[in-house]
C-alpha positions as CSV (number, residue, x, y, z in Angstrom):
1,X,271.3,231.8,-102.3
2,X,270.2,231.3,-101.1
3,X,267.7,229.7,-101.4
4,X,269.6,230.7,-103.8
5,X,269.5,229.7,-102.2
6,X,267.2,232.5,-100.4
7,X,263.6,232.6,-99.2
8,X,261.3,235.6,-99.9
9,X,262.4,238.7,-97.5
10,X,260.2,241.7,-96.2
11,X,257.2,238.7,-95.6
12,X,254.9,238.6,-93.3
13,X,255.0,237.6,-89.4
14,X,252.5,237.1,-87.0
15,X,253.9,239.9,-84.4
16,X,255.3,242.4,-86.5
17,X,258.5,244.5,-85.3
18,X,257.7,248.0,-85.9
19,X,260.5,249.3,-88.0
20,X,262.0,245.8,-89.4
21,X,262.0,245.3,-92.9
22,X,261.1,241.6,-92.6
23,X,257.7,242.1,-91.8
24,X,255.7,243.8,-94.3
25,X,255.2,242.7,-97.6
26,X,253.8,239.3,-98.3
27,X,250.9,237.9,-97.9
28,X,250.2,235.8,-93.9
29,X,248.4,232.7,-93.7
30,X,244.8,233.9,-92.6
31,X,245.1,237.4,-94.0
32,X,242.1,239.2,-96.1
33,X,243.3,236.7,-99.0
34,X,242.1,233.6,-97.5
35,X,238.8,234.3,-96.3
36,X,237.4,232.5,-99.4
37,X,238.4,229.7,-97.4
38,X,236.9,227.1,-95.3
39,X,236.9,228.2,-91.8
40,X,238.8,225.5,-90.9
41,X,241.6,227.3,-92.8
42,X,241.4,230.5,-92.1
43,X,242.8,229.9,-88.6
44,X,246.3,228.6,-89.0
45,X,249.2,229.5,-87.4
46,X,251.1,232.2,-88.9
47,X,255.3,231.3,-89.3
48,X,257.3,234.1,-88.5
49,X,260.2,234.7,-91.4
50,X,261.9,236.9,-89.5
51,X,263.5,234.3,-87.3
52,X,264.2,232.1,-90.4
53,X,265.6,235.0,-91.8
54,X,268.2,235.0,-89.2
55,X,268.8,231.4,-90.1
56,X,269.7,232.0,-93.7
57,X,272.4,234.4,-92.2
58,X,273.4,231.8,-89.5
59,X,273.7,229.1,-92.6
60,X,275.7,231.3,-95.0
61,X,278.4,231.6,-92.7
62,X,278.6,228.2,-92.0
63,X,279.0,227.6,-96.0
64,X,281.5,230.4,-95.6
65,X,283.3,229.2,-92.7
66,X,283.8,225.6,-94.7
67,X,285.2,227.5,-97.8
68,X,287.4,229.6,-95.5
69,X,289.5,226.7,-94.4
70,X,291.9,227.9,-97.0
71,X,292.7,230.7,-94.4
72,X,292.7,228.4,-91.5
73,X,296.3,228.8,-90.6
74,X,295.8,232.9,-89.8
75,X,294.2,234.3,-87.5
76,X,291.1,232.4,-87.6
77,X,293.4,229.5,-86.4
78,X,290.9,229.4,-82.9
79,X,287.7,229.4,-84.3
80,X,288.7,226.0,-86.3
81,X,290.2,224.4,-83.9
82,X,286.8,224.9,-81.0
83,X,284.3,224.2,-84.1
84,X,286.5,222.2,-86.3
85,X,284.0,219.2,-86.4
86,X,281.1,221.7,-87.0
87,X,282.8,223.5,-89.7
88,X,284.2,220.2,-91.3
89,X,280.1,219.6,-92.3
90,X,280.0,223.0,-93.3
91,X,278.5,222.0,-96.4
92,X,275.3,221.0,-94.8
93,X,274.2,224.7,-94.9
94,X,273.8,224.5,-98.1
95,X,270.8,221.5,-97.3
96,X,269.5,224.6,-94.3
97,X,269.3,226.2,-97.8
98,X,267.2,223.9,-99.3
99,X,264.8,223.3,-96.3
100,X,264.3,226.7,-96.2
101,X,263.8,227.5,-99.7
102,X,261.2,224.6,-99.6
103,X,259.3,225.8,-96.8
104,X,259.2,229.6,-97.4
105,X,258.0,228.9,-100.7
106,X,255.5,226.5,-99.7
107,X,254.4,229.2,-97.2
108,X,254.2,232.1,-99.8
109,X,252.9,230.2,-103.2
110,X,251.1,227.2,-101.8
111,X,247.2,229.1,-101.4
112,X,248.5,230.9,-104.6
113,X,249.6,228.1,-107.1
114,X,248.1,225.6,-105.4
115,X,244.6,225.2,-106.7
116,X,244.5,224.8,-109.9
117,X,247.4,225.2,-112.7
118,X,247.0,228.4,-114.5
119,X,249.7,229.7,-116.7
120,X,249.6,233.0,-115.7
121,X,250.0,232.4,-112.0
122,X,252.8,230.2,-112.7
123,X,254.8,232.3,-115.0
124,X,254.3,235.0,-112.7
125,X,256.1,233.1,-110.2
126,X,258.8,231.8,-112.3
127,X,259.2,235.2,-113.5
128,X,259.7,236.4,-109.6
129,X,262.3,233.6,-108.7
130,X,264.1,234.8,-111.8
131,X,264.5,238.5,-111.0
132,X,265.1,237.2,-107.5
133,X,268.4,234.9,-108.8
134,X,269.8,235.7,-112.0
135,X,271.1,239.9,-111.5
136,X,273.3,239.3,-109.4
137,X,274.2,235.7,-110.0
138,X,275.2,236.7,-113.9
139,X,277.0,239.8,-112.5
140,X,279.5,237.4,-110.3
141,X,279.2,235.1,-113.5
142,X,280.8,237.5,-115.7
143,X,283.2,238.7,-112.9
144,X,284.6,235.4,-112.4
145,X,284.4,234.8,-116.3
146,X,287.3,237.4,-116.6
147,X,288.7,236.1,-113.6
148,X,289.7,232.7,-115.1
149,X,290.2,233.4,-118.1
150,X,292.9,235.4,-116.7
151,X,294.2,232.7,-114.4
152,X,294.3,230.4,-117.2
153,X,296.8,231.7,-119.6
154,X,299.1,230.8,-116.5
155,X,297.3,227.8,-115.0
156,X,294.8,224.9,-116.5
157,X,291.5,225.6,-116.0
158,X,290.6,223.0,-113.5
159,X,293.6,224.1,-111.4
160,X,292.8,228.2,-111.6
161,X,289.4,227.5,-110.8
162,X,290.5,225.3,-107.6
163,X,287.5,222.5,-108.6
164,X,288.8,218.9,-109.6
165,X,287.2,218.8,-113.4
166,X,287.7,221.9,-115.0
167,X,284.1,224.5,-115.7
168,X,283.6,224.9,-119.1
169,X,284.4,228.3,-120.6
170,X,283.0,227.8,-124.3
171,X,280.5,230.0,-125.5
172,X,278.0,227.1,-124.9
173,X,279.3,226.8,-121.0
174,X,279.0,231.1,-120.9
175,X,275.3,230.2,-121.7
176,X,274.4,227.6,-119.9
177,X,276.1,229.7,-116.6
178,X,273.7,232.5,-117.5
179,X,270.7,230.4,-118.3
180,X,271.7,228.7,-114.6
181,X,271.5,225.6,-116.3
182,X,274.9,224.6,-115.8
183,X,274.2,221.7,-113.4
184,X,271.6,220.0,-115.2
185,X,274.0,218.6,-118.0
186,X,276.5,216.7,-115.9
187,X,276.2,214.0,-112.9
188,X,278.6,216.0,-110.4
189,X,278.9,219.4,-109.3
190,X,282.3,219.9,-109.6
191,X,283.2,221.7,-112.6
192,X,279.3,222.4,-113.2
193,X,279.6,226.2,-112.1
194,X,282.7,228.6,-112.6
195,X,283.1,229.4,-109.1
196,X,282.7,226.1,-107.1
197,X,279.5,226.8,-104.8
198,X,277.2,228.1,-107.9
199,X,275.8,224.8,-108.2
200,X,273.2,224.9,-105.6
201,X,272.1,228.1,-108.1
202,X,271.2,226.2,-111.1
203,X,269.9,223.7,-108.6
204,X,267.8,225.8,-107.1
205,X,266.6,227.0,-110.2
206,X,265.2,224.0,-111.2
207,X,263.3,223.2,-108.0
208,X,261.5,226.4,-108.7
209,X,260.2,225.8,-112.1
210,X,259.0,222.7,-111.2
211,X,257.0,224.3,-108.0
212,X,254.0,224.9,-109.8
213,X,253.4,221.6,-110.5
214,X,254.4,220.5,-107.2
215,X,252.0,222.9,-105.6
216,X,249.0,221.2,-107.3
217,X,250.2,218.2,-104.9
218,X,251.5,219.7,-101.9
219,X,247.8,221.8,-101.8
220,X,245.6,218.7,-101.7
221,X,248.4,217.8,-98.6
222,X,247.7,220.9,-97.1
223,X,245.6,219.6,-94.0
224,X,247.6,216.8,-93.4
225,X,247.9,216.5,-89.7
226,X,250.8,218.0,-88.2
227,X,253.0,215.1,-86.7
228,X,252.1,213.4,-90.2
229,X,253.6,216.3,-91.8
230,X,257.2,216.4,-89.8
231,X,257.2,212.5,-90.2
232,X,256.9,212.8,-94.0
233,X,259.5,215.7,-94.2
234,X,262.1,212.7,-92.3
235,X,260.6,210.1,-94.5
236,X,261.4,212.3,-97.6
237,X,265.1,213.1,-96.4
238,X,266.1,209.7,-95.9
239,X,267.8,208.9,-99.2
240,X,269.6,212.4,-99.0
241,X,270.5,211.4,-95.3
242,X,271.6,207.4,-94.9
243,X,273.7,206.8,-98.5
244,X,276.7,207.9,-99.1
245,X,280.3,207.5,-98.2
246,X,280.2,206.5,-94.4
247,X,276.2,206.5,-93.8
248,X,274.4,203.2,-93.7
249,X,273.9,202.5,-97.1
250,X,277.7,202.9,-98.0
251,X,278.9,204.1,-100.7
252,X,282.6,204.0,-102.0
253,X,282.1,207.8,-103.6
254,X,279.3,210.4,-104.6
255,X,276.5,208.8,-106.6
256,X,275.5,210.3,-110.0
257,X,273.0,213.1,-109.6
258,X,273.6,213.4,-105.5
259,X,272.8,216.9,-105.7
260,X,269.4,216.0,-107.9
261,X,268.6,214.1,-104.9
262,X,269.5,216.6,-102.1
263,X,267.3,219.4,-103.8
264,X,264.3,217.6,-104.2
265,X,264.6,215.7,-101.0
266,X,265.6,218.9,-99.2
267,X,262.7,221.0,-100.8
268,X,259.9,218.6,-100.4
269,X,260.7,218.4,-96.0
270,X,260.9,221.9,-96.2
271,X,256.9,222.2,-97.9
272,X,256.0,219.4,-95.3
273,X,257.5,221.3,-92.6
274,X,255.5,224.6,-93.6
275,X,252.4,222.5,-93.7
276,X,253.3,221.1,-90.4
277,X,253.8,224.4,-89.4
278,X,250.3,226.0,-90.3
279,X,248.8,223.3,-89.0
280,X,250.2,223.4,-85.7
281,X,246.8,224.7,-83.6
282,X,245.5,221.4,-84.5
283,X,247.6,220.1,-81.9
284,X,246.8,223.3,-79.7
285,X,250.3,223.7,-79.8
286,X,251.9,226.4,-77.5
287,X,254.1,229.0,-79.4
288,X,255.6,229.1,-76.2
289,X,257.6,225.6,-76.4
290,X,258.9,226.4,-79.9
291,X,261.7,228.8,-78.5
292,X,263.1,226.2,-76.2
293,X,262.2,223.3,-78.8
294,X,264.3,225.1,-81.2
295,X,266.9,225.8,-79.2
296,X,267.4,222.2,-77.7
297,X,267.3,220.8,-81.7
298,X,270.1,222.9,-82.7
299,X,272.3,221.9,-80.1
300,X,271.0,218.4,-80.5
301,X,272.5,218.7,-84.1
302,X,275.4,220.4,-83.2
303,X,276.5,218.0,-80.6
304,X,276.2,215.0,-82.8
305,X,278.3,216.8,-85.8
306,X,281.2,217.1,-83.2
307,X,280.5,213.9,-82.0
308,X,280.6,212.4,-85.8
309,X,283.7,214.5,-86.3
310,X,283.8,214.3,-89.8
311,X,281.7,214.6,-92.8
312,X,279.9,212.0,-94.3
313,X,278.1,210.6,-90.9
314,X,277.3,214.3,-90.4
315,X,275.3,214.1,-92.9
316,X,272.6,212.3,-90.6
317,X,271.9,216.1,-89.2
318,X,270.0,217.3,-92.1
319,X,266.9,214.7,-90.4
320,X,266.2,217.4,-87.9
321,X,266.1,220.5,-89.9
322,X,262.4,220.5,-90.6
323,X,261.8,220.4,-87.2
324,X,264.4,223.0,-86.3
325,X,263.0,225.2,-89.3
326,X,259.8,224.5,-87.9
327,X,259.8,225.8,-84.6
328,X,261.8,228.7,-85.2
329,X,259.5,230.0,-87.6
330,X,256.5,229.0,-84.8
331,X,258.9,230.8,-82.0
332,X,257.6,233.8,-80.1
333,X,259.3,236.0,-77.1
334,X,262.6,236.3,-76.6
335,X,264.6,234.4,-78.9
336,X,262.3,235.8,-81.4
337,X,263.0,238.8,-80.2
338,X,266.8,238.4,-80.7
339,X,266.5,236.9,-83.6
340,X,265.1,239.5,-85.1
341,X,268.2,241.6,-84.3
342,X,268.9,244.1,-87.6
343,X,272.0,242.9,-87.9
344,X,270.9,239.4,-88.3
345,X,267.9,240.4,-90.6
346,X,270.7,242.3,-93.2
347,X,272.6,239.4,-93.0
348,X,270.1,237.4,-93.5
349,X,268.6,239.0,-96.3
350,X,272.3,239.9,-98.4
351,X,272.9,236.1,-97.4
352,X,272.3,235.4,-101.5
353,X,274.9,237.8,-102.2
354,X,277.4,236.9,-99.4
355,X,276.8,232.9,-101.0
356,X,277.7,234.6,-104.0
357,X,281.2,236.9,-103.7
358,X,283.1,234.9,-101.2
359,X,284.8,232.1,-103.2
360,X,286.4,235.1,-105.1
361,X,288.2,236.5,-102.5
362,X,289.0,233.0,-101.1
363,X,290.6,232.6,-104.2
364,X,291.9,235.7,-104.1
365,X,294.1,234.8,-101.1
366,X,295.0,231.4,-101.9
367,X,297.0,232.4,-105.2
368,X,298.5,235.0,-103.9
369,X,299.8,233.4,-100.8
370,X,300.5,230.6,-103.1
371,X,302.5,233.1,-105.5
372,X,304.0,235.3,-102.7
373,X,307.9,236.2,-103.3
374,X,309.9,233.9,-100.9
375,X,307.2,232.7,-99.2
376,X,304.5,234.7,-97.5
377,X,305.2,234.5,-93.2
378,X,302.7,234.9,-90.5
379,X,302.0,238.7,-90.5
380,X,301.8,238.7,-94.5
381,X,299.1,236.0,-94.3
382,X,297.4,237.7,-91.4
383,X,297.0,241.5,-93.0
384,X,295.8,239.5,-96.0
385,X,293.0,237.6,-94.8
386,X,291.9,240.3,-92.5
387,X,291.8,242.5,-95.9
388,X,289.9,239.3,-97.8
389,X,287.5,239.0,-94.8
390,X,286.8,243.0,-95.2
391,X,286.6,243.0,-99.0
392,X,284.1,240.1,-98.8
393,X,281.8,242.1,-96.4
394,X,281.8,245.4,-98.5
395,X,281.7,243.4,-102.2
396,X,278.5,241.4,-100.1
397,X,276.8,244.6,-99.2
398,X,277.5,246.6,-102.7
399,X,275.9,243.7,-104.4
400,X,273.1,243.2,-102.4
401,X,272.2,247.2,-102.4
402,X,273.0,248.1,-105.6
403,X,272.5,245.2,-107.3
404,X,270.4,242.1,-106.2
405,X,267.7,244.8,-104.7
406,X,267.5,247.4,-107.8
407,X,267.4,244.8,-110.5
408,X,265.0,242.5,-108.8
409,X,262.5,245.3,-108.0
410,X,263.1,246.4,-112.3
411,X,262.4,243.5,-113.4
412,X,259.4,242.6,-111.1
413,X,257.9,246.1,-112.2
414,X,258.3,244.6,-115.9
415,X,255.5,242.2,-115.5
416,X,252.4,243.4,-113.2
417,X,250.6,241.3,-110.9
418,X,247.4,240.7,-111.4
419,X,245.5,240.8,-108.2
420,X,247.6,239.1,-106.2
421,X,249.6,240.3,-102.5
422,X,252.4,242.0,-103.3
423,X,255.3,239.5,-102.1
424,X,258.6,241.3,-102.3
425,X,261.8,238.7,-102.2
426,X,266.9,233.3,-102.3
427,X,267.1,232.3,-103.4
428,X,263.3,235.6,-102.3
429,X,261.1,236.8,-104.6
C-alpha cells in the first residue's frame, strides 16, 4: 500500500526524465539541503525512485495475481499454469512492500529525523504518512463495511468475508479499522482487517510511527560501509526468512505475531539497504553493473521460487530483496530507461489503491459464480472475470485520482512545513 504499503512518489532521481512525474519533488541525497554536512556526505550516491517505482507496480500484481487464484479456472487458466510456482508465493510481495517502504523512507526522512528527536519534525512526518494512508484506506473501509454487512444477513461473517476467523464488525472493530489499528490487538492476520489483505495497512502504520525513533539509530548507522550494510539487511531478515512451516527452523503453523516480525524485519533491510545504497561510491561502485546486477537477482529469485514450488521454502526469497531493491534503485541506462515507462510509473504510483479495491471484486466474482442459477459454464465465468478484471482497473484509477491524490494533498496543506523540502507522497507521503 503500499508501502501501504507505498513509498513516497514524485521523489527525486539522479537523472531526471523530463516530463515524468517521479522525479521532481523530494529532497536527493547531496541536494542544497545537505551542504551543512561533512563533505564526506555530501557526495553519496543518489537512488533513483523511479525504477523502484516500477517495482511497487511489478509487486502489486504479484499480490494480485495470488488473490486472483479464485479466477484461475477462466481465461487466465495459462498464466497460472507457466508461473504457478511464482504466483503460489505471491504473498511475498507484500515483504517487496515492506523493503521498499523501509528503504524509501530511510532515503526521504533519515537526514531529516535523524539527528536529533524533535516533536515537530516527527509529527510532521506522522502527520504525512497519515494523509498518505488513511483517505483512501477508510473509503474501501466503509465500502466493504456495507458490503458485509450485507453478505451477512445470508452468510456468517467469517464465511462472507472469505477469511477463516471472522473481522469484527462492532462499533469498537469500525474504530479500530479506521484508526488502522486493527492488527495490533490480535496474534494473526486473519480476521484482523475486513477485507483480507488490509493487514499489511495497520502494519504498516505502525512501522511508521515508530520511524522517528528508529531514525535516531539508523542516522548514527549512516556511514556504515556498504557490504556491512547489505550483510546487516540479510542478518536482520533471517528470523522473517528460516522459521516457519517448511523453512529450517520448522514450525507446525504460523507463530503468534508472524506479521510483527515480517514488518520490522522487512523494514529495517530495507533502511540498511538505502544506507548501503548511498554509500555505494565508497566502493567506487559502477552504476553501470547495477542494471545487469539487478537483473540476474530477480531471476535468481524467480528460479528458486519455481524450483521451491510451493510456499513456505519460498519464503527463503525475501534474503535477496535488499539487494535487488538496491541495485535497481542504483541502475542507470537502459533498464532505467524502461523502467521508467509511464505506464509503469501510474501503476506504480495507484499501486496503494490497486492493493486496496481488488479483493472486492474478487469477491465479487466468487459469490456470484458461487450463487449462479444452475451453475455458471465456461463463457459465464469468462465475461465475468474479464468484467471483474476491468472494474478493478477503473475502481483502481478513480480512487487513486480522485481520491488517494486530492485528500492526501488537503490534508498535507492542513499542517505547513516548516522549512523543510517539499516531499510529495505507500504506503508515499
Amino acid at each position: 500500500m503500499i508501502s501501504v504499503i507505498a513509498p513516497p512518489h514524485r521523489a527525486p532521481t539522479a537523472n531526471p526524465v523530463p516530463g515524468n512525474p517521479a522525479t521532481d519533488g523530494a529532497r536527493s541525497l547531496g541536494s542544497k539541503a545537505e551542504n551543512h554536512l561533512p563533505k564526506s556526505e555530501a557526495r553519496q550516491s543518489r537512488p533513483d525512485l523511479a525504477t523502484l517505482t516500477a517495482l511497487r507496480f511489478v509487486a502489486a500484481l504479484w499480490v494480485v495475481l495470488f488473490h486472483l487464484q479464485a479466477m484461475q479456472n477462466t481465461f487466465l487458466s495459462p498464466v497460472y499454469e507457466l508461473f504457478r510456482p511464482v504466483v503460489a508465493n505471491g504473498d511475498l510481495g507484500v515483504d517487496v512492500f515492506f523493503v521498499l517502504s523501509g528503504f524509501i523512507i530511510t532515503y526521504t526522512y533519515l537526514d531529516r529525523l535523524g539527528p536529533r528527536f524533535r516533536w515537530r519534525a516527527a509529527g510532521e512526518f506522522v502527520w504525512a504518512r497519515f494523509a498518505r494512508m488513511w483517505p483512501a484506506f477508510a473509503l474501501v473501509v466503509g465500502v466493504l463495511g456495507l458490503w458485509l454487512v450485507y453478505g451477512s444477513a445470508q452468510e456468517s461473517v467469517r464465511e462472507w468475508s472469505l477469511q477463516t476467523q471472522a473481522p469484527d464488525l462492532s462499533p469498537w472493530g469500525l474504530a479500530k479499522q479506521l484508526l488502522m489499528m486493527h492488527l495490533w490487538f490480535q496474534a494473526g492476520t486473519d480476521g484482523a482487517s475486513w477485507f483480507g489483505p488490509g493487514w499489511t495497512v495497520s502494519a504498516e502504520w505502525l512501522a511508521y510511527l515508530a520511524f522517528p525513533l528508529v531514525a535516531l539509530v539508523l542516522y548514527r548507522l549512516r556511514r556504515l560501509h556498504p557490504a556491512l550494510a547489505l550483510a546487516a539487511s540479510v542478518l536482520v531478515l533471517l528470523p522473517a526468512a528460516i522459521w516457519g512451516p517448511d523453512l529450517p527452523i520448522a514450525a507446525d503453523d504460523h507463530q503468534p505475531y508472524e506479521w510483527l516480525l515480517r514488518i520490522v524485519c522487512c523494514f529495517i533491510a530495507g533502511a540498511f539497504a538505502c544506507i548501503a545504497a548511498r554509500n555505494a561510491d565508497r566502493v567506487k561502485f559502477n552504476p553501470a553493473l547495477a542494471g545487469p546486477g539487478a537483473l540476474l537477482t530477480a531471476t535468481a529469485v524467480v528460479v528458486f521460487l519455481a524450483t521451491a514450488g510451493k510456499p513456505g521454502p519460498g519464503r527463503l526469497a525475501v534474503l535477496a530483496f535488499p539487494l535487488l531493491i538496491a541495485l535497481l534503485a542504483l541502475t542507470r541506462g537502459r533498464l532505467r530507461s524502461a523502467l521508467s515507462a509511464r505506464w509503469l510509473q501510474y501503476g506504480g504510483h495507484s499501486s496503494y489503491s490497486l492493493y486496496l479495491v481488488h479483493m472486492f471484486f474478487i469477491y465479487l466474482f466468487y459469490w456470484v459464480i458461487r450463487d449462479w442459477p444452475n451453475g455458471a459454464g465456461p463463457v459465464a465465468e469468462n465475461v465475468l472475470a474479464a468484467a471483474c478484471l476491468l472494474a478493478m482497473a477503473m475502481a483502481t484509477h478513480v480512487l487513486f485520482k480522485y481520491v488517494e491524490e486530492p485528500a492526501r494533498l488537503r490534508l498535507r496543506a492542513l499542517v505547513p512545513k516548516a522549512g523543510a523540502a517539499r516531499v510529495a507522497g505507500p504506503g508515499g507521503t
